[in-house]
PDB file with SEQRES, HELIX, SHEET and CRYST1 records, atoms N, CA, C and O in Angstrom:
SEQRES   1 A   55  UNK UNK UNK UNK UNK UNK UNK UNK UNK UNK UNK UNK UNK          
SEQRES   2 A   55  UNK UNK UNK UNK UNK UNK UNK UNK UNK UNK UNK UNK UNK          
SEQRES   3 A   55  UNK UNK UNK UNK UNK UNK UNK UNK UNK UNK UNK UNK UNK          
SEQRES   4 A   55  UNK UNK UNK UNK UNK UNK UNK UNK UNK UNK UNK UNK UNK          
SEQRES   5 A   55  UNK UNK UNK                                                  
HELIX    1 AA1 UNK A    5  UNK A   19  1                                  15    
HELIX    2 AA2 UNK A   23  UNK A   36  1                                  14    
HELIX    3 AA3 UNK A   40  UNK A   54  1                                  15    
CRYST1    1.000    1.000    1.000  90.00  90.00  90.00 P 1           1          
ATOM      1  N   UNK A   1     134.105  85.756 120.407  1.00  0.00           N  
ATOM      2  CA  UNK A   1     133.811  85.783 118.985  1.00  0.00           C  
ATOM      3  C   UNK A   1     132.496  86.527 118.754  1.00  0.00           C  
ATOM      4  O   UNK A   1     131.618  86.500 119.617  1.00  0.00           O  
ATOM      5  N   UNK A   2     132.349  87.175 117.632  1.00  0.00           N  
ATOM      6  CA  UNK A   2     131.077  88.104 117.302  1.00  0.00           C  
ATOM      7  C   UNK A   2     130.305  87.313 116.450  1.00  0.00           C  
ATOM      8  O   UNK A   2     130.712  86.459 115.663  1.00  0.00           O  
ATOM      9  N   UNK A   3     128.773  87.785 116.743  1.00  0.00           N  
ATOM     10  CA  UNK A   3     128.355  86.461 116.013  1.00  0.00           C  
ATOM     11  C   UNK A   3     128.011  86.958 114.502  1.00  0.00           C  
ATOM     12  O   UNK A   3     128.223  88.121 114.156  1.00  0.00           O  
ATOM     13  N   UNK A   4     127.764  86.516 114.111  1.00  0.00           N  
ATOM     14  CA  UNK A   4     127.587  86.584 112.583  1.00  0.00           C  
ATOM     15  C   UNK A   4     126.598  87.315 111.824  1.00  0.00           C  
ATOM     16  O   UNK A   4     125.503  87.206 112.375  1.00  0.00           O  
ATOM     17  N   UNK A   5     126.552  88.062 110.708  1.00  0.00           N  
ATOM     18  CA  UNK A   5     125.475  89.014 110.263  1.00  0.00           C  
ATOM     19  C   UNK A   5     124.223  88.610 110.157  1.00  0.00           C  
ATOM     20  O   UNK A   5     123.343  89.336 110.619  1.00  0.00           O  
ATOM     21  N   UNK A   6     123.833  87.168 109.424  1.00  0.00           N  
ATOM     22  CA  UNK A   6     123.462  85.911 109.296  1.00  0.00           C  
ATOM     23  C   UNK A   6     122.195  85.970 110.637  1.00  0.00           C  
ATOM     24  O   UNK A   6     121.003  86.229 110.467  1.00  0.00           O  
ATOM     25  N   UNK A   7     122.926  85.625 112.048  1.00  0.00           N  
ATOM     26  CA  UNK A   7     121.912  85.324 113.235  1.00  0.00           C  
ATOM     27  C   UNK A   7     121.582  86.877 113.785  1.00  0.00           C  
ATOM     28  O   UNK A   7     120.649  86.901 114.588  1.00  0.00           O  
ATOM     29  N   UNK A   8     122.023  87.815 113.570  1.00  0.00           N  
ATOM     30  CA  UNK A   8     121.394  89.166 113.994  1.00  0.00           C  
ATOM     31  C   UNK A   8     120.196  89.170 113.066  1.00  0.00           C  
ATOM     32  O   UNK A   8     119.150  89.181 113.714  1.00  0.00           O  
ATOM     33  N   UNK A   9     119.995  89.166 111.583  1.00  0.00           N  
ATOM     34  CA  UNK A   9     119.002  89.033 110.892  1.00  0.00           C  
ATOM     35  C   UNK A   9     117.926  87.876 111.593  1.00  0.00           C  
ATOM     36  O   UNK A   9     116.748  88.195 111.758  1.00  0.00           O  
ATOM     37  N   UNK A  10     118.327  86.774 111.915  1.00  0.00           N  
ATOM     38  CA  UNK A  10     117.189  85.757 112.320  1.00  0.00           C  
ATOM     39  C   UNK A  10     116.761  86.497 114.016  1.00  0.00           C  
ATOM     40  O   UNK A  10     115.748  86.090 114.586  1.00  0.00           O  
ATOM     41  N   UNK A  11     117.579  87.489 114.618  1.00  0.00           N  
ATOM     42  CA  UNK A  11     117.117  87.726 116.026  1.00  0.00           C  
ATOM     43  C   UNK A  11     116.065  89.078 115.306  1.00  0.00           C  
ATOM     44  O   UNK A  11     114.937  89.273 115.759  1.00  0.00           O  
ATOM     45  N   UNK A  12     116.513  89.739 114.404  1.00  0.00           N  
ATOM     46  CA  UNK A  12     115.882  91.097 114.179  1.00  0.00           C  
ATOM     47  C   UNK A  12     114.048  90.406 113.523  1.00  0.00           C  
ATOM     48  O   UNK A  12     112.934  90.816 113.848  1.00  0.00           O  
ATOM     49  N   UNK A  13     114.433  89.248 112.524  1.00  0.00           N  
ATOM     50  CA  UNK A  13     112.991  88.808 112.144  1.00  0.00           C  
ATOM     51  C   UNK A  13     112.378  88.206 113.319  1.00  0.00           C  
ATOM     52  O   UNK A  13     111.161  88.377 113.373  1.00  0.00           O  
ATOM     53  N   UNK A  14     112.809  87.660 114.110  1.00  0.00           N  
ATOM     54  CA  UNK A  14     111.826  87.249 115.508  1.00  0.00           C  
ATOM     55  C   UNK A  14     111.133  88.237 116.348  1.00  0.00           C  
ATOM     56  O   UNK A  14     110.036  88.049 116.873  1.00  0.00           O  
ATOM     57  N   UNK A  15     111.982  89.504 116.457  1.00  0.00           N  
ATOM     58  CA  UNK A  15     111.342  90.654 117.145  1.00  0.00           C  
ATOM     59  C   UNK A  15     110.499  91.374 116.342  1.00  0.00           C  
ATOM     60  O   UNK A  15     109.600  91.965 116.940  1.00  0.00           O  
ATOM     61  N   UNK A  16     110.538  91.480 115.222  1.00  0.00           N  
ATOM     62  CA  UNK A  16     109.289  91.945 114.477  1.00  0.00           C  
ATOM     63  C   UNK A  16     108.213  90.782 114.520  1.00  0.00           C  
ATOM     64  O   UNK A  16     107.022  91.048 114.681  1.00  0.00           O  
ATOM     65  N   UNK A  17     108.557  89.812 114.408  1.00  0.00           N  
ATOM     66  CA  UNK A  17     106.753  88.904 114.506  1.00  0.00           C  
ATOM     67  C   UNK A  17     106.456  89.042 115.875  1.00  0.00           C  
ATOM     68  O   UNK A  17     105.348  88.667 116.258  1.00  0.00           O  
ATOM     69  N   UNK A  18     107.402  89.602 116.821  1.00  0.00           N  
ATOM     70  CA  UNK A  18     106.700  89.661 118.310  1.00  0.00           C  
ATOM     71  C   UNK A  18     105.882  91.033 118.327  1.00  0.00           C  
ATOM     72  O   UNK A  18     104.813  91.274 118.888  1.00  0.00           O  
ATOM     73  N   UNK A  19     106.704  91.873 117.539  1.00  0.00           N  
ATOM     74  CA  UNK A  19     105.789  93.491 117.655  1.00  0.00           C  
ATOM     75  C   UNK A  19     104.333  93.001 116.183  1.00  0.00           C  
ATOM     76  O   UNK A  19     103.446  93.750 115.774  1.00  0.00           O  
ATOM     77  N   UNK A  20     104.447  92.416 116.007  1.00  0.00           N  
ATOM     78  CA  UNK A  20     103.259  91.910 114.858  1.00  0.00           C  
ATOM     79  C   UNK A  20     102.135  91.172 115.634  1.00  0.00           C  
ATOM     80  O   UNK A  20     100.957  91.087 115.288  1.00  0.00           O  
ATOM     81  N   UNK A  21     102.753  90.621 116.819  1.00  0.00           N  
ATOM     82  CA  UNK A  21     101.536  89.770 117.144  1.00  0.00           C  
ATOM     83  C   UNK A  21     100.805  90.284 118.627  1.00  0.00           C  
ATOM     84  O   UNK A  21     100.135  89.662 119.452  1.00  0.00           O  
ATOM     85  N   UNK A  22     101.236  91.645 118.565  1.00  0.00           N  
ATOM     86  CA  UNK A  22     101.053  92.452 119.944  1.00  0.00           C  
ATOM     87  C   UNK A  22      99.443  92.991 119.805  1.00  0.00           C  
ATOM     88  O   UNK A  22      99.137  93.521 118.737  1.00  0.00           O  
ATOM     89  N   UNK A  23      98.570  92.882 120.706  1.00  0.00           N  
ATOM     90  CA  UNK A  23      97.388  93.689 120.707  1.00  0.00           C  
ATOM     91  C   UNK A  23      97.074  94.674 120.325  1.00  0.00           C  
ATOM     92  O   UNK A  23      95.957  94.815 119.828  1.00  0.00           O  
ATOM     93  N   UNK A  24      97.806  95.520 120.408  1.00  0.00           N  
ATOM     94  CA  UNK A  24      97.730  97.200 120.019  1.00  0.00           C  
ATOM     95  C   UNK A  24      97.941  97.011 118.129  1.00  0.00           C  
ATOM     96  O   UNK A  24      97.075  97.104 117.260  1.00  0.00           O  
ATOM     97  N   UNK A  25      99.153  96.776 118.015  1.00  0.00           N  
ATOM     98  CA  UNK A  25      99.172  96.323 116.459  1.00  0.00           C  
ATOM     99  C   UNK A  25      97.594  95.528 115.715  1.00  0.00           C  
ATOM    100  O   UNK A  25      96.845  95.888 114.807  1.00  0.00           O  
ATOM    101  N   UNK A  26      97.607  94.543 116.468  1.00  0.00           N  
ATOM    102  CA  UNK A  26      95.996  94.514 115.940  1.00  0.00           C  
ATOM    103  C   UNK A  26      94.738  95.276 115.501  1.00  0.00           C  
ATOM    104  O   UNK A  26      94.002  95.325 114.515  1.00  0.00           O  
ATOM    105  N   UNK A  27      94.875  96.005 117.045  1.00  0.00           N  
ATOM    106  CA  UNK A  27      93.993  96.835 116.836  1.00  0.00           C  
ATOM    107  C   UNK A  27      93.786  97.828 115.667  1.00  0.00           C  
ATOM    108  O   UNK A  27      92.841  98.135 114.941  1.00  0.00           O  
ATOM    109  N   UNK A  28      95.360  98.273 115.829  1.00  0.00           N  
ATOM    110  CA  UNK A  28      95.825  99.127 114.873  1.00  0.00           C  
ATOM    111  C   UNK A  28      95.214  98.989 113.568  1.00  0.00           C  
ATOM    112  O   UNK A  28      94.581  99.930 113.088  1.00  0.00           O  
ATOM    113  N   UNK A  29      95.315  98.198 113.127  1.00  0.00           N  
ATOM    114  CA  UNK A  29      95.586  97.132 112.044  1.00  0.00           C  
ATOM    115  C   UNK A  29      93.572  97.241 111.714  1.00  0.00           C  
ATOM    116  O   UNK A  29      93.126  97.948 110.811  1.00  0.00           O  
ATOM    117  N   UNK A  30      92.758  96.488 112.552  1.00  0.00           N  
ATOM    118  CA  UNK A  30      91.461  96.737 112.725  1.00  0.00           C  
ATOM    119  C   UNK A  30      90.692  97.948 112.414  1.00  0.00           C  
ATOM    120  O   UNK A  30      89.736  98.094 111.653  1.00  0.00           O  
ATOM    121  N   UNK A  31      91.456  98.982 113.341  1.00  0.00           N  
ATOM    122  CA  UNK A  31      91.226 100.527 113.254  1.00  0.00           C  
ATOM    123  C   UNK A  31      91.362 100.879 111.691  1.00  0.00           C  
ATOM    124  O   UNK A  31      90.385 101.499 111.272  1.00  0.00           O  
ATOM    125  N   UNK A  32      92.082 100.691 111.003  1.00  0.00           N  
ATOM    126  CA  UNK A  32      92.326 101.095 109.971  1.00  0.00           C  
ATOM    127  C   UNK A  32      91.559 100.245 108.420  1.00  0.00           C  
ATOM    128  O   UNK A  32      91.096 100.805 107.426  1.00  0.00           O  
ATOM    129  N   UNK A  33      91.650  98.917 108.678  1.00  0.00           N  
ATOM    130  CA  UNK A  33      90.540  97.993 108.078  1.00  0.00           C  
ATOM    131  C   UNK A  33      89.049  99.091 107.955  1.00  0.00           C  
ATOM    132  O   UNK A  33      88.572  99.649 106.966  1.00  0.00           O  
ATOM    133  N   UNK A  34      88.639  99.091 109.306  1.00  0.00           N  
ATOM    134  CA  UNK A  34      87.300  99.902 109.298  1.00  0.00           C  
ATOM    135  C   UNK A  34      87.039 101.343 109.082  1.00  0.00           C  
ATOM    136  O   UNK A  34      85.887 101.771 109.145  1.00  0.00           O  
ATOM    137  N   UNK A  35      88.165 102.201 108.801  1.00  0.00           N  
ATOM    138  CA  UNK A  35      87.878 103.089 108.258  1.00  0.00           C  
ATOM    139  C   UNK A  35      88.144 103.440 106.527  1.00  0.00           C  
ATOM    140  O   UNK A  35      87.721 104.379 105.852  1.00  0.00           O  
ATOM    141  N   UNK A  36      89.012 102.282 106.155  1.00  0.00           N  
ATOM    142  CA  UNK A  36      89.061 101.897 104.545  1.00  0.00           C  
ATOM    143  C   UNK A  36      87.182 101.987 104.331  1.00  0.00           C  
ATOM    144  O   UNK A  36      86.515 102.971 104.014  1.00  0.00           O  
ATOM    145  N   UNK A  37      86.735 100.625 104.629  1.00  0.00           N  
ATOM    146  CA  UNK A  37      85.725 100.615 104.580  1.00  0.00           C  
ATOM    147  C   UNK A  37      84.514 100.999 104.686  1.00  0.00           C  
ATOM    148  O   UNK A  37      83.532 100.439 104.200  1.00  0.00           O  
ATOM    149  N   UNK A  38      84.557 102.567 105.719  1.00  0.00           N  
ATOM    150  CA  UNK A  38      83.767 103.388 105.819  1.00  0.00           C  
ATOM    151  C   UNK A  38      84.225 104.695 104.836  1.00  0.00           C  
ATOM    152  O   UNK A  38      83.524 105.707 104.817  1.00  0.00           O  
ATOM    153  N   UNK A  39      85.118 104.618 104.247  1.00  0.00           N  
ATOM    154  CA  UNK A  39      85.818 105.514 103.053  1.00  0.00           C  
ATOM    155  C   UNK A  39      84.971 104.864 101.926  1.00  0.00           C  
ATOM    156  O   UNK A  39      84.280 105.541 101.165  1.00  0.00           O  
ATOM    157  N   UNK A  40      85.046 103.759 101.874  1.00  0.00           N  
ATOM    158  CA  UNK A  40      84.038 103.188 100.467  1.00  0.00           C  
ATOM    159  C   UNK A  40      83.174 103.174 100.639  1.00  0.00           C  
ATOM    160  O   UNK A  40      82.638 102.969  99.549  1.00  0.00           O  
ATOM    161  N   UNK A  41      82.225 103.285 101.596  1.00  0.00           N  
ATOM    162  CA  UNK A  41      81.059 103.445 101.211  1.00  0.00           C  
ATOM    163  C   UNK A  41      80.525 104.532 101.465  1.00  0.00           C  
ATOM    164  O   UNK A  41      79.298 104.625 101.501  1.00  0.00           O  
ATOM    165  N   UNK A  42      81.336 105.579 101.693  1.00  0.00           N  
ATOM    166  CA  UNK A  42      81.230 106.889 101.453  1.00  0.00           C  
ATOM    167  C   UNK A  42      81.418 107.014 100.267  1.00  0.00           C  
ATOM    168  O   UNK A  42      80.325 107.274  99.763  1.00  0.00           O  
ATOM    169  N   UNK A  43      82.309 106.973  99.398  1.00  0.00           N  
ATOM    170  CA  UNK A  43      82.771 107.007  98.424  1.00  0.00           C  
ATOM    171  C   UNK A  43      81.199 106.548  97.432  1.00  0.00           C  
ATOM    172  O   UNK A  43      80.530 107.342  96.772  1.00  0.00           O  
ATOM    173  N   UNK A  44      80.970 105.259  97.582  1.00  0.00           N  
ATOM    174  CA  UNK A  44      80.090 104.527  96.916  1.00  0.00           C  
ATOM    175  C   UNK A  44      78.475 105.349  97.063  1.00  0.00           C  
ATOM    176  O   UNK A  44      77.793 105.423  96.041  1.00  0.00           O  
ATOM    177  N   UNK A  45      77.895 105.986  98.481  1.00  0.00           N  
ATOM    178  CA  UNK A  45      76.804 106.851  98.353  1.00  0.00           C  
ATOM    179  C   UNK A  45      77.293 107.908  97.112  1.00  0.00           C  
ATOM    180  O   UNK A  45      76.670 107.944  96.050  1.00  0.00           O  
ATOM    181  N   UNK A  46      78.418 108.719  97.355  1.00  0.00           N  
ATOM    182  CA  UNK A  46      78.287 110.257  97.054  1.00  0.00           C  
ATOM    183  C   UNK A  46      78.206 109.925  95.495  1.00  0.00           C  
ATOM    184  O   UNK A  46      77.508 110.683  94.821  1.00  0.00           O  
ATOM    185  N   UNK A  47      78.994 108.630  94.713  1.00  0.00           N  
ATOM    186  CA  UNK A  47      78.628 108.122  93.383  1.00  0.00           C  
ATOM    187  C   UNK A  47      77.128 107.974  92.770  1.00  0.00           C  
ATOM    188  O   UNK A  47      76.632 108.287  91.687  1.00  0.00           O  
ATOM    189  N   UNK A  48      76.542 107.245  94.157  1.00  0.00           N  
ATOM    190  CA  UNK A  48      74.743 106.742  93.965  1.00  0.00           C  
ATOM    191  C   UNK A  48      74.156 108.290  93.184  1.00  0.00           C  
ATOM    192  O   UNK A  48      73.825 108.596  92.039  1.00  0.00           O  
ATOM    193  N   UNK A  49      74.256 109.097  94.653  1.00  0.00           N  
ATOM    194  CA  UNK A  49      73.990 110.466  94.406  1.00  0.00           C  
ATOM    195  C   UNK A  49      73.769 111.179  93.249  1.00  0.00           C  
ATOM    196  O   UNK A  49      72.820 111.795  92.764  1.00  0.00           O  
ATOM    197  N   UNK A  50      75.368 110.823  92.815  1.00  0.00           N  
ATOM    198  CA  UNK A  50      75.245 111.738  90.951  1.00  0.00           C  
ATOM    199  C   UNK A  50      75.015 111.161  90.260  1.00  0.00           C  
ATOM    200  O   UNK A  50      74.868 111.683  89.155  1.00  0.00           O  
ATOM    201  N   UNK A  51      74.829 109.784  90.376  1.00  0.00           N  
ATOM    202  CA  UNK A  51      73.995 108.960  89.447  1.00  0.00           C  
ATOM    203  C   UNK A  51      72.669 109.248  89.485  1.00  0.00           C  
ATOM    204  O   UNK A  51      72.066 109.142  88.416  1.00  0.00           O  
ATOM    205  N   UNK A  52      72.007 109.617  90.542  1.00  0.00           N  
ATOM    206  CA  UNK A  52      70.700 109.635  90.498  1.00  0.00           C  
ATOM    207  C   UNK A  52      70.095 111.014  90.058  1.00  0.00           C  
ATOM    208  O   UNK A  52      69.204 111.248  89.242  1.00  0.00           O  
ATOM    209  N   UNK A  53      70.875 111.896  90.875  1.00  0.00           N  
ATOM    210  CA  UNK A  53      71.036 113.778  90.108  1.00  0.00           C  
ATOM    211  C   UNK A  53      71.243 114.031  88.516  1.00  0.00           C  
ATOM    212  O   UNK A  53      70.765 114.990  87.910  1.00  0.00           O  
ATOM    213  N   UNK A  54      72.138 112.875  87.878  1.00  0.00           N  
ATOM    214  CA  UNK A  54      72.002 112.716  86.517  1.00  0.00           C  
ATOM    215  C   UNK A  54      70.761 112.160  85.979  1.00  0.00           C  
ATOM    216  O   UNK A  54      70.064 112.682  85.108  1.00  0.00           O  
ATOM    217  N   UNK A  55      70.580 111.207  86.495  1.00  0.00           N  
ATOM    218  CA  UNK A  55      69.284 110.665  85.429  1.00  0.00           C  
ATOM    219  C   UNK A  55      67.835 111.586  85.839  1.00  0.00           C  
ATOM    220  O   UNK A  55      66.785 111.388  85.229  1.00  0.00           O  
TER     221      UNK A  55                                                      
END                                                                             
């Protein structure tokens, strides 16, 4: 008997929280956190800047 559409979905969501909870994904995940954040406050100097070039 074939099993059902039903438990392939519950095997397919288990293997994604295993590739979710893998080191590299973290990192990944980290890596990208910290360069958001070095985007804003890039972002946030080059603003200071023309604020201050304006006044």
């Amino acid at each position: 008997m074939t099993p059902c559409p039903i438990s392939r979905s519950v095997e397919v969501a288990h293997d994604a929280d295993a590739v979710a909870a893998t080191v590299s994904y973290r990192e990944l995940i980290e890596r990208l956190q910290r360069r958001i954040r070095e985007s804003q406050a890039r972002a946030a100097r080059a603003l200071n800047t023309e604020l201050i070039t304006l006044y």
